[in-house]
Backbone as XML, in Angstrom:
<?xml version="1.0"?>
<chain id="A" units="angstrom">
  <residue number="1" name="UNK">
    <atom name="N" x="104.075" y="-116.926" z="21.322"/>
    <atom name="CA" x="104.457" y="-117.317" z="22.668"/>
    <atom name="C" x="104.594" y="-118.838" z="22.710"/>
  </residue>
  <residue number="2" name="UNK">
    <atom name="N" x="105.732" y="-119.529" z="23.095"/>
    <atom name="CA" x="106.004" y="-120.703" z="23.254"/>
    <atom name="C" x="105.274" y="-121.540" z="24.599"/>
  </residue>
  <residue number="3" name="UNK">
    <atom name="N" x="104.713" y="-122.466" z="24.345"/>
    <atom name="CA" x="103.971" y="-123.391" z="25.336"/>
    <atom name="C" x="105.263" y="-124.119" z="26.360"/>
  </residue>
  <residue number="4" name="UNK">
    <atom name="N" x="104.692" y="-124.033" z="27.438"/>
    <atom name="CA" x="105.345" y="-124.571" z="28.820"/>
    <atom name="C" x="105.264" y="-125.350" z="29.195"/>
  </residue>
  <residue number="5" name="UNK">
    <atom name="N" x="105.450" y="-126.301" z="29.548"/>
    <atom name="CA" x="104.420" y="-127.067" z="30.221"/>
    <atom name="C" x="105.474" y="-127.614" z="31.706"/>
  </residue>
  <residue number="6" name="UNK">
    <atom name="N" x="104.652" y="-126.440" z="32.763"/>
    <atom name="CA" x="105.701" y="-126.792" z="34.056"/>
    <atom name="C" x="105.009" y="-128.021" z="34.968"/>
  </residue>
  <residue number="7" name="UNK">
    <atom name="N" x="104.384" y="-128.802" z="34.539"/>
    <atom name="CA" x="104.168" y="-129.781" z="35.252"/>
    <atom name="C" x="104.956" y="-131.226" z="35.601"/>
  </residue>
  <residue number="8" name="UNK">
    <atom name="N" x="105.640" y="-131.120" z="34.483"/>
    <atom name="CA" x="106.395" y="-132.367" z="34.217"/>
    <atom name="C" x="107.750" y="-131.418" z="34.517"/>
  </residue>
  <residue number="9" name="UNK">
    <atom name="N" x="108.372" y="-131.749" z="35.588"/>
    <atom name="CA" x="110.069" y="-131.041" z="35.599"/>
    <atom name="C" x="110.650" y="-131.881" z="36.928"/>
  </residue>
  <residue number="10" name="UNK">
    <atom name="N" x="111.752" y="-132.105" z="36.103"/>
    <atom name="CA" x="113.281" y="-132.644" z="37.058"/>
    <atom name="C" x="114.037" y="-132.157" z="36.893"/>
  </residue>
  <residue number="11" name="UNK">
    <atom name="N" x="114.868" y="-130.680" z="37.265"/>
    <atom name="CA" x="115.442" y="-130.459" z="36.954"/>
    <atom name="C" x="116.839" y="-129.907" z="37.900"/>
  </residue>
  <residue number="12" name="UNK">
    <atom name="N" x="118.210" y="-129.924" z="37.979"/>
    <atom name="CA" x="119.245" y="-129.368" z="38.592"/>
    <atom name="C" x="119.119" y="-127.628" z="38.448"/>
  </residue>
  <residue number="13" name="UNK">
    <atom name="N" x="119.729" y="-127.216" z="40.148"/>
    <atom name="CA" x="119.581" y="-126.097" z="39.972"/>
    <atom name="C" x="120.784" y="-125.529" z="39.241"/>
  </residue>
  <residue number="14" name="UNK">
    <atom name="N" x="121.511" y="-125.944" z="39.462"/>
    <atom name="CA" x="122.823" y="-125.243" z="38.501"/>
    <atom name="C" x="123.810" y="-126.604" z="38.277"/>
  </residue>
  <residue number="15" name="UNK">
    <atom name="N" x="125.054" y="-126.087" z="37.543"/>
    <atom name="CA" x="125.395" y="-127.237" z="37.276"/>
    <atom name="C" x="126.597" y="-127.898" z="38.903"/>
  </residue>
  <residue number="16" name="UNK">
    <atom name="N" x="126.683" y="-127.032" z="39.381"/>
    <atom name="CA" x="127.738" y="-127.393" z="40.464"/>
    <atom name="C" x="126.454" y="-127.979" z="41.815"/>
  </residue>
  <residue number="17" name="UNK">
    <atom name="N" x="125.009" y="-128.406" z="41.655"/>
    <atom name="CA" x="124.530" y="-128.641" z="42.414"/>
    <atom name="C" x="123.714" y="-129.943" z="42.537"/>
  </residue>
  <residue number="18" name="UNK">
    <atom name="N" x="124.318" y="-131.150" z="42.692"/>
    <atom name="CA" x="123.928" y="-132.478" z="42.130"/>
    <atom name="C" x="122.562" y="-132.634" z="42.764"/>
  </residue>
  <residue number="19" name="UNK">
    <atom name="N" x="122.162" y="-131.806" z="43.498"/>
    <atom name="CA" x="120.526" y="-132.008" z="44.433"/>
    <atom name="C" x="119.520" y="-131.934" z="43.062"/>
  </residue>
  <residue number="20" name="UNK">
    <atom name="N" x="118.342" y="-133.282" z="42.829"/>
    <atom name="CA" x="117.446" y="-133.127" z="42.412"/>
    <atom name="C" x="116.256" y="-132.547" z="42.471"/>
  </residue>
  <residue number="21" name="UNK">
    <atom name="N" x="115.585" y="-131.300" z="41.661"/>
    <atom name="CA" x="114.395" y="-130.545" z="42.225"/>
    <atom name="C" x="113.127" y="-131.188" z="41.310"/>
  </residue>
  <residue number="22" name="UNK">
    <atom name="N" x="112.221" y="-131.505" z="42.362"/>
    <atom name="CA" x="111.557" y="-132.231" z="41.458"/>
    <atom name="C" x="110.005" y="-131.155" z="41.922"/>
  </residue>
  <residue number="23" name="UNK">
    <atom name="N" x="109.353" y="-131.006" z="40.854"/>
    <atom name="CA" x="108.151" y="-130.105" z="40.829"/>
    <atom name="C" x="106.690" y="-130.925" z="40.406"/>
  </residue>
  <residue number="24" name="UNK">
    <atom name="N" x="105.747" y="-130.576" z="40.559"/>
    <atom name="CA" x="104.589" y="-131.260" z="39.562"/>
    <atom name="C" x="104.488" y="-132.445" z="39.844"/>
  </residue>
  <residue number="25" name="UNK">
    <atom name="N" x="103.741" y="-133.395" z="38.658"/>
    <atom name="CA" x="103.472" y="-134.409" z="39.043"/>
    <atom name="C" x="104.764" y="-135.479" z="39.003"/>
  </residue>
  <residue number="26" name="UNK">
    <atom name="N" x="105.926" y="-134.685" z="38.823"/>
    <atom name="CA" x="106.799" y="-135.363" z="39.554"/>
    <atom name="C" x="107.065" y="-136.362" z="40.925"/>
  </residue>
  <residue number="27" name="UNK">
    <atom name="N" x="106.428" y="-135.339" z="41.777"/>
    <atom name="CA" x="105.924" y="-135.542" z="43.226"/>
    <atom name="C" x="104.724" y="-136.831" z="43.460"/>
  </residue>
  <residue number="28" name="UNK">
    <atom name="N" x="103.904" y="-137.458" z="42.695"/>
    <atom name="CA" x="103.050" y="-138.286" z="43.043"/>
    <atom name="C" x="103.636" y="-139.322" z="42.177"/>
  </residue>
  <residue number="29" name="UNK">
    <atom name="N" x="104.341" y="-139.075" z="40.911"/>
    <atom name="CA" x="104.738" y="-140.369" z="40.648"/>
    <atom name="C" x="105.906" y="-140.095" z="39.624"/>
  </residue>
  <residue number="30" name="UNK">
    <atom name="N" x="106.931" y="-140.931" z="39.713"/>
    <atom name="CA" x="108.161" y="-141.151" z="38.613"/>
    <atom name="C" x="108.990" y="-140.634" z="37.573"/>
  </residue>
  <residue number="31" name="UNK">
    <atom name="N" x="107.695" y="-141.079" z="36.611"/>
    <atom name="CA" x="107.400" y="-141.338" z="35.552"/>
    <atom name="C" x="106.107" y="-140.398" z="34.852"/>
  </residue>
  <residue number="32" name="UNK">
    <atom name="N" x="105.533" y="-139.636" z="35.311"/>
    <atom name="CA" x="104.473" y="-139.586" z="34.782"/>
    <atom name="C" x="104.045" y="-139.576" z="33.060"/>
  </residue>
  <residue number="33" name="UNK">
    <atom name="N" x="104.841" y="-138.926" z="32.086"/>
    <atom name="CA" x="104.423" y="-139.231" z="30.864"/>
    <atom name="C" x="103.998" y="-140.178" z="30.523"/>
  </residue>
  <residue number="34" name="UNK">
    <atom name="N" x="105.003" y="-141.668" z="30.828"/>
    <atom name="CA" x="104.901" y="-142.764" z="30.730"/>
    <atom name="C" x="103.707" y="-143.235" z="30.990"/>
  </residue>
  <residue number="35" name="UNK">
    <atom name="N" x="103.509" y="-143.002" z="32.200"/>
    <atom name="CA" x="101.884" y="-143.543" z="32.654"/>
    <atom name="C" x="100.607" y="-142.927" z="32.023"/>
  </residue>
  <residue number="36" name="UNK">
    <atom name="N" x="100.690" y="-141.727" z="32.031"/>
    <atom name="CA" x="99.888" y="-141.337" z="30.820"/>
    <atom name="C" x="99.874" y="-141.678" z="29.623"/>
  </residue>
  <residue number="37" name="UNK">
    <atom name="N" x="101.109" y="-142.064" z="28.845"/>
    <atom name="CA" x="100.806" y="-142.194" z="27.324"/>
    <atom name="C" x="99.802" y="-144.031" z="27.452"/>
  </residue>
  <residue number="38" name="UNK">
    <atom name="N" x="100.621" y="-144.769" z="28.514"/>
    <atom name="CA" x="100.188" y="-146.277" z="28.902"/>
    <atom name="C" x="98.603" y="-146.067" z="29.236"/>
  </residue>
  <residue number="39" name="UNK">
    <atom name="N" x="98.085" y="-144.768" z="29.804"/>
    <atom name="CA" x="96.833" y="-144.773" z="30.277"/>
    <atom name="C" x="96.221" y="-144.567" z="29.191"/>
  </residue>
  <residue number="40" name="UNK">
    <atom name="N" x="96.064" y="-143.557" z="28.029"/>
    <atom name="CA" x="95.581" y="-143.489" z="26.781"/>
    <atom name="C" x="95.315" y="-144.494" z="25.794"/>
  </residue>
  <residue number="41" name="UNK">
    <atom name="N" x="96.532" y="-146.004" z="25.923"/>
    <atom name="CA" x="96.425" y="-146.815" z="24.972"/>
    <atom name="C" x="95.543" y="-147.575" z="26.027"/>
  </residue>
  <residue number="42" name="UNK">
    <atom name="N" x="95.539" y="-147.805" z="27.049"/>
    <atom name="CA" x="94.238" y="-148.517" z="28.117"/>
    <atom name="C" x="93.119" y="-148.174" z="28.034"/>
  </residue>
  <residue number="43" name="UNK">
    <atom name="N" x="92.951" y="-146.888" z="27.805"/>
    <atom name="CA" x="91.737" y="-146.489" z="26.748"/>
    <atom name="C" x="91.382" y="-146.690" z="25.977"/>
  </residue>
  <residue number="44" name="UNK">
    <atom name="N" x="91.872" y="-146.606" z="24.825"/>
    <atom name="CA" x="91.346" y="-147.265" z="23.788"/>
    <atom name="C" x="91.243" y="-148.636" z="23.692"/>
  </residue>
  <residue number="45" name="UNK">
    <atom name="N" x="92.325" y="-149.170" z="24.444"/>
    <atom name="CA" x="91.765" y="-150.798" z="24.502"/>
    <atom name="C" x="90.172" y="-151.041" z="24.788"/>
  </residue>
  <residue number="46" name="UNK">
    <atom name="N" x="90.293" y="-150.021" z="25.995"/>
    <atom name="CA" x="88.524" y="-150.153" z="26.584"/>
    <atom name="C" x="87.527" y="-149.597" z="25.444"/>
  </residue>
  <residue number="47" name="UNK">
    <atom name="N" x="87.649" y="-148.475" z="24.865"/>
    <atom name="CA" x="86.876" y="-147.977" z="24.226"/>
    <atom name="C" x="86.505" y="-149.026" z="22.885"/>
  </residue>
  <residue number="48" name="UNK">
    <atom name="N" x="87.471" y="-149.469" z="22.084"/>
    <atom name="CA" x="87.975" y="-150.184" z="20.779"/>
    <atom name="C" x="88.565" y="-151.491" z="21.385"/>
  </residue>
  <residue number="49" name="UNK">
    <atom name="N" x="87.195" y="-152.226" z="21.809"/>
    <atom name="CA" x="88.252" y="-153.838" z="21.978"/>
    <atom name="C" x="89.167" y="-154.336" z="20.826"/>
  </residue>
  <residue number="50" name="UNK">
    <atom name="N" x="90.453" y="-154.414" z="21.247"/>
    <atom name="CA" x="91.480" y="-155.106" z="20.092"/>
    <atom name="C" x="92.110" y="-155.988" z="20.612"/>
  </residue>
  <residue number="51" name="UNK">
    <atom name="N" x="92.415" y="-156.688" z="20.364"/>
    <atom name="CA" x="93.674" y="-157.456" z="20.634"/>
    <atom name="C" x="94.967" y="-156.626" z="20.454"/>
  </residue>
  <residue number="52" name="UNK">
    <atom name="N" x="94.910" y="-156.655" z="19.093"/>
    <atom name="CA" x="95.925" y="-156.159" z="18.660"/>
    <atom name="C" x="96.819" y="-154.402" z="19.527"/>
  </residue>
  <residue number="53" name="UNK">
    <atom name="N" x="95.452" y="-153.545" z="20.100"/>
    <atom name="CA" x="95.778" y="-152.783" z="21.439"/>
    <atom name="C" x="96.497" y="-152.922" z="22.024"/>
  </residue>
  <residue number="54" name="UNK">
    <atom name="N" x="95.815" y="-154.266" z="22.965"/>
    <atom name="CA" x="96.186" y="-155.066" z="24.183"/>
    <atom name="C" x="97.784" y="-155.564" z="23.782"/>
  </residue>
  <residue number="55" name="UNK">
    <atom name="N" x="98.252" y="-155.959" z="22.873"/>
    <atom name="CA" x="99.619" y="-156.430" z="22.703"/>
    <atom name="C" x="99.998" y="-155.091" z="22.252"/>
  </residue>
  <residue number="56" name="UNK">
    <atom name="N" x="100.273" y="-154.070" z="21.776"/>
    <atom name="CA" x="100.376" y="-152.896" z="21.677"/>
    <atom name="C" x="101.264" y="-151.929" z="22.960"/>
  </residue>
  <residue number="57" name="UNK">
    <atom name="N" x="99.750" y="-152.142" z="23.824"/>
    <atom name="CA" x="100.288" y="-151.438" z="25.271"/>
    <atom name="C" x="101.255" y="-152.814" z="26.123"/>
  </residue>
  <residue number="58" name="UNK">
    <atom name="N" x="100.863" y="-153.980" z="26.060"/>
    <atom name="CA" x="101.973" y="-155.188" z="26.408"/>
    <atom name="C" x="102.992" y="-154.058" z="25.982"/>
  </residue>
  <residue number="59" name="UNK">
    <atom name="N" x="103.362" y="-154.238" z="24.943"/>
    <atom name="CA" x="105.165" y="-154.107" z="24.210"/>
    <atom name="C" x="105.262" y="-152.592" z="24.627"/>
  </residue>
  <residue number="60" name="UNK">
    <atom name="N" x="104.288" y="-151.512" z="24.660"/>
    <atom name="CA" x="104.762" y="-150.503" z="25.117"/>
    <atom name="C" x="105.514" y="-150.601" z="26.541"/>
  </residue>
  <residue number="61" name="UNK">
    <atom name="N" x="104.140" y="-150.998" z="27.864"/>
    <atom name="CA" x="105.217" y="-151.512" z="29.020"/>
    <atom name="C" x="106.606" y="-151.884" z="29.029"/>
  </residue>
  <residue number="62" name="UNK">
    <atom name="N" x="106.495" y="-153.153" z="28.205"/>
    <atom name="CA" x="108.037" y="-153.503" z="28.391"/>
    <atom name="C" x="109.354" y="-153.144" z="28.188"/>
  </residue>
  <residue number="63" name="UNK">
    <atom name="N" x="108.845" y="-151.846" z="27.085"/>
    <atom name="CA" x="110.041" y="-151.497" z="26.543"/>
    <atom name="C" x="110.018" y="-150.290" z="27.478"/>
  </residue>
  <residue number="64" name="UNK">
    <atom name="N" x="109.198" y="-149.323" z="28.002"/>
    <atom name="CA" x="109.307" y="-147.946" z="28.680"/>
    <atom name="C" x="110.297" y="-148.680" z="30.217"/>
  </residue>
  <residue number="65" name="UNK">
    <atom name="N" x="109.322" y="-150.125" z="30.856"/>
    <atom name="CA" x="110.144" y="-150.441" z="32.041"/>
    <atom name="C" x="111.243" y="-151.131" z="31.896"/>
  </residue>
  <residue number="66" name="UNK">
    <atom name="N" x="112.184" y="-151.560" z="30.508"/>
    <atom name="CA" x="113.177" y="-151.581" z="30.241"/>
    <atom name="C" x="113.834" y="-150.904" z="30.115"/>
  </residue>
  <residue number="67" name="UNK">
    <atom name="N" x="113.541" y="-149.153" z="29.658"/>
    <atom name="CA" x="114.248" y="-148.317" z="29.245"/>
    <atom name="C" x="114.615" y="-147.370" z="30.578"/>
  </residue>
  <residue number="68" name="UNK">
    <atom name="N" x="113.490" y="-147.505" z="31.301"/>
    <atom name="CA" x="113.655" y="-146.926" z="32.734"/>
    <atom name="C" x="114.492" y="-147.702" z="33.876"/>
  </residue>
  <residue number="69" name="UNK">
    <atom name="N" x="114.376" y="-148.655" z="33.795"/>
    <atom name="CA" x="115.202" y="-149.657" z="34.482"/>
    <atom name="C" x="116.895" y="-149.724" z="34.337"/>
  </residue>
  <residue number="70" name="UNK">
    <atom name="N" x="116.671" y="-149.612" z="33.113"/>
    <atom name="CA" x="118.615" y="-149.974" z="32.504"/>
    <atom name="C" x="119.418" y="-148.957" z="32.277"/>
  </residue>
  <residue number="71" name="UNK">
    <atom name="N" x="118.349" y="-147.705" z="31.590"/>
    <atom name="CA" x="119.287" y="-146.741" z="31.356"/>
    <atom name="C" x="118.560" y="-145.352" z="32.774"/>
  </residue>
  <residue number="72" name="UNK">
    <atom name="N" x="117.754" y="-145.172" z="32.296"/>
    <atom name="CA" x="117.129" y="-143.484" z="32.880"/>
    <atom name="C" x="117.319" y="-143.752" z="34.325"/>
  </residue>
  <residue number="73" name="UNK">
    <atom name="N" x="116.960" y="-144.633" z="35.190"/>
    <atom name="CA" x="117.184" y="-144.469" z="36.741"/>
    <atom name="C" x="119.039" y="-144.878" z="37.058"/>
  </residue>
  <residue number="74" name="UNK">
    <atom name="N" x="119.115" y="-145.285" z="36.466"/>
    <atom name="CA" x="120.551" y="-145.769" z="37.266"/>
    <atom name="C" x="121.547" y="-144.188" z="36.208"/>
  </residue>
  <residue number="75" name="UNK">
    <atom name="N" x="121.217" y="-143.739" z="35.113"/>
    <atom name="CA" x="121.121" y="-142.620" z="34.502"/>
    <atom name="C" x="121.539" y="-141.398" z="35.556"/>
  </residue>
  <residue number="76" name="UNK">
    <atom name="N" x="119.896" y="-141.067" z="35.969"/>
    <atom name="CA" x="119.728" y="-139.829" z="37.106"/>
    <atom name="C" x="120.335" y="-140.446" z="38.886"/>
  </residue>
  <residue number="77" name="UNK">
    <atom name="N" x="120.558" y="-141.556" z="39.080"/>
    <atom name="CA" x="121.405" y="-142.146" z="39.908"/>
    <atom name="C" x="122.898" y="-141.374" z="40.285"/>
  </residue>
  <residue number="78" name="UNK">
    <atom name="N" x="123.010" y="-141.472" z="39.054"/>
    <atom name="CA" x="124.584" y="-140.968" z="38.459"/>
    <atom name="C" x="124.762" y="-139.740" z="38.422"/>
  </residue>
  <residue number="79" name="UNK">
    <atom name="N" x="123.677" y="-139.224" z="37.974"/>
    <atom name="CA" x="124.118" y="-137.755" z="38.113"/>
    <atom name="C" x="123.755" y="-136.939" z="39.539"/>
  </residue>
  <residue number="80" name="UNK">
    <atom name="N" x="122.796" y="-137.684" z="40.176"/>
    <atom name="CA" x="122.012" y="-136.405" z="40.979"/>
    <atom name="C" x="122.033" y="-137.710" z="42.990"/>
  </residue>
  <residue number="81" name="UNK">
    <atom name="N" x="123.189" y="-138.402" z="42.580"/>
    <atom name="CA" x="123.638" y="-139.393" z="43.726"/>
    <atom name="C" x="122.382" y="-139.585" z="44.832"/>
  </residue>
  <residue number="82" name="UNK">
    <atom name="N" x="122.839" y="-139.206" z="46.056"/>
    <atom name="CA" x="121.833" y="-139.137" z="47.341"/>
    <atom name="C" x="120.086" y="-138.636" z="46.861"/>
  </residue>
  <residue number="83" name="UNK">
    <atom name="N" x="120.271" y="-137.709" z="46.335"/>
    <atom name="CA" x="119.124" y="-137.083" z="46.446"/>
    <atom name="C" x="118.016" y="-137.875" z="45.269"/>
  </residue>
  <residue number="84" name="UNK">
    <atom name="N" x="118.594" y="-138.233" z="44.751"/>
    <atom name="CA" x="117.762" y="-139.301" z="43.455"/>
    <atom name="C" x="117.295" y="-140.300" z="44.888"/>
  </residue>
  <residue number="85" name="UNK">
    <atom name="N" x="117.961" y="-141.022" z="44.776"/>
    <atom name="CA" x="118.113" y="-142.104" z="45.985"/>
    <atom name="C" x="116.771" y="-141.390" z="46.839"/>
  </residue>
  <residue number="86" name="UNK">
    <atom name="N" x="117.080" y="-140.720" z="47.398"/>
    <atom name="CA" x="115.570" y="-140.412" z="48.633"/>
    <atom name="C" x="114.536" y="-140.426" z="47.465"/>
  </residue>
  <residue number="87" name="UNK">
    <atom name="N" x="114.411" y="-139.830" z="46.662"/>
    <atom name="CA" x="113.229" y="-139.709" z="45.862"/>
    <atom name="C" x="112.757" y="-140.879" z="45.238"/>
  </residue>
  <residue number="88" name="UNK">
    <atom name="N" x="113.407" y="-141.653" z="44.789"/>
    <atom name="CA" x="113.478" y="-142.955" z="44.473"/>
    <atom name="C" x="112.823" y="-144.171" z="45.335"/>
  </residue>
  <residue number="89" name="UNK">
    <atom name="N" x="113.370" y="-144.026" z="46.880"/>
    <atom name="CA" x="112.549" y="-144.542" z="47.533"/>
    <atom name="C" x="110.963" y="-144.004" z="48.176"/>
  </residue>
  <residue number="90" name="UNK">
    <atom name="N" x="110.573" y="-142.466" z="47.784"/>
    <atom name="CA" x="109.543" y="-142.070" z="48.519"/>
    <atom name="C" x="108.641" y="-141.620" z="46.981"/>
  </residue>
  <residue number="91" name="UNK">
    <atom name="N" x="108.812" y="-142.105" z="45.958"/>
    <atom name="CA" x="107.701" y="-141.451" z="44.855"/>
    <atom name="C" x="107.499" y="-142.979" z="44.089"/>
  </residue>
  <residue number="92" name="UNK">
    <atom name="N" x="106.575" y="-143.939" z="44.240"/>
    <atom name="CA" x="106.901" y="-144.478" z="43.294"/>
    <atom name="C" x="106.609" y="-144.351" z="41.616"/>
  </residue>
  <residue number="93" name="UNK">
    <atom name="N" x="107.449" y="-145.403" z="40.749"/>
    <atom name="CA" x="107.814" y="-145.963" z="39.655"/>
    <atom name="C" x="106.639" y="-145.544" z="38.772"/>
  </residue>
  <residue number="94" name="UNK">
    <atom name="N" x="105.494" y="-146.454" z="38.760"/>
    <atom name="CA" x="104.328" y="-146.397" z="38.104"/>
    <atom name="C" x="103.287" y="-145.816" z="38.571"/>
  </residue>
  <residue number="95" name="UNK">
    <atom name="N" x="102.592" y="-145.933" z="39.755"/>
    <atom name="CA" x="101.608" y="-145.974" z="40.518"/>
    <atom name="C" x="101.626" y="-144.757" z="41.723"/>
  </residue>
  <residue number="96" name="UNK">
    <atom name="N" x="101.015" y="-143.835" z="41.279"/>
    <atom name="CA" x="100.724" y="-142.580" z="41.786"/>
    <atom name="C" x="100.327" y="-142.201" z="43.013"/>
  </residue>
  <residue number="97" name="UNK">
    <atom name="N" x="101.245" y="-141.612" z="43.734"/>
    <atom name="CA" x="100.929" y="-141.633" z="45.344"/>
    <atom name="C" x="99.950" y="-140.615" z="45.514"/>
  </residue>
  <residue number="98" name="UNK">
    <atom name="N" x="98.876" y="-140.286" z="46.212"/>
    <atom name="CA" x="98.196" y="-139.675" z="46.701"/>
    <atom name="C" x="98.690" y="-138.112" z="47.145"/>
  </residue>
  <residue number="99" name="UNK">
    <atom name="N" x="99.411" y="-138.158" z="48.082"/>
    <atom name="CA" x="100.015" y="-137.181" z="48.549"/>
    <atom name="C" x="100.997" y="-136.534" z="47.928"/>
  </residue>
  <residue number="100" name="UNK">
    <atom name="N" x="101.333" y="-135.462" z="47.633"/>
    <atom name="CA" x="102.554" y="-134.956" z="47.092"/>
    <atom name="C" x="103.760" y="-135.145" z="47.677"/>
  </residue>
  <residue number="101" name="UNK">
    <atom name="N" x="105.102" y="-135.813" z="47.367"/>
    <atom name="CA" x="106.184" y="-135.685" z="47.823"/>
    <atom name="C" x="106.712" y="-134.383" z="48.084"/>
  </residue>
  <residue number="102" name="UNK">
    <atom name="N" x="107.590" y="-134.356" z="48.960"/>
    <atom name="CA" x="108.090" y="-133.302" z="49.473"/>
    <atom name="C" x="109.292" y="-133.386" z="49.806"/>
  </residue>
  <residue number="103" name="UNK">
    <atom name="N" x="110.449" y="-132.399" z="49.016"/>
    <atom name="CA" x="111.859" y="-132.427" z="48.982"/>
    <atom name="C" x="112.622" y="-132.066" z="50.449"/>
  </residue>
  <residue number="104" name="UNK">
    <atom name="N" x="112.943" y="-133.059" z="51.288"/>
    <atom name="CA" x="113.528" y="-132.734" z="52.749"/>
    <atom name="C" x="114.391" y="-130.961" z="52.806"/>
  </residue>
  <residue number="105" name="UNK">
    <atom name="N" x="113.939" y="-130.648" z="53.967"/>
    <atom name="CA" x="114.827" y="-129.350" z="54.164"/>
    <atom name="C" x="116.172" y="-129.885" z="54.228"/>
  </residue>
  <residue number="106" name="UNK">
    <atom name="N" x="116.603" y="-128.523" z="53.402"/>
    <atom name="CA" x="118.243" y="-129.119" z="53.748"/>
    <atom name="C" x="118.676" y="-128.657" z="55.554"/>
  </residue>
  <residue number="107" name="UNK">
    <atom name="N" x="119.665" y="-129.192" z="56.184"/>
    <atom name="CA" x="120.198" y="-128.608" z="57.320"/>
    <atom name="C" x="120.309" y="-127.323" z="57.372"/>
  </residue>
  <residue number="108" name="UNK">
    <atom name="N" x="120.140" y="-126.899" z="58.063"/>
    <atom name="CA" x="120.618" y="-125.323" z="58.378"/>
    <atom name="C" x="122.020" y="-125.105" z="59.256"/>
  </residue>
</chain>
């Protein structure tokens, strides 16, 4: 049996439907892998004082909020227009909102 893992999902419902569905910890923040893999090497910084860590997770940051910045948001921008856009402004980037986001009803 193949492992799932439905926590992490962005995904379109079909292809003729540019609306973004976002599930999991999608909803409290962004990015989440990202912040997790960044939270693990913050760990061990703490656990294993290094320097060498500490510049480690430096260069990790810069390159994940370079890579998110230039390509992946302006990326899902492109594909998934308006509805990226609302989500974009109500989930943030790094830093994990409390509350779960919640995808507006569509009109009826």
């Amino acid at each position: 049996m193949a492992f799932r893992c439905r926590w992490s999902r962005y995904t379109v419902a079909d292809g003729a439907d540019r609306t973004a569905h976002v599930s999991g910890a999608y909803r409290h923040v962004r990015n989440p892998m990202y912040v997790a893999v960044a939270s693990v090497i913050g760990g061990q910084a703490l656990l294993c004082p290094s320097v060498g860590i500490l510049l480690y997770l430096l260069l990790f940051a810069v390159a994940v909020t370079a890579f998110v910045r230039l390509y992946e948001e302006p990326t899902l921008q492109a594909a998934h227009g308006e509805s990226y856009q609302r989500y974009q402004q109500a989930v943030p980037r790094w830093v994990p909102r409390l509350r779960p986001w919640r995808e507006p009803s569509a009109p009826s």
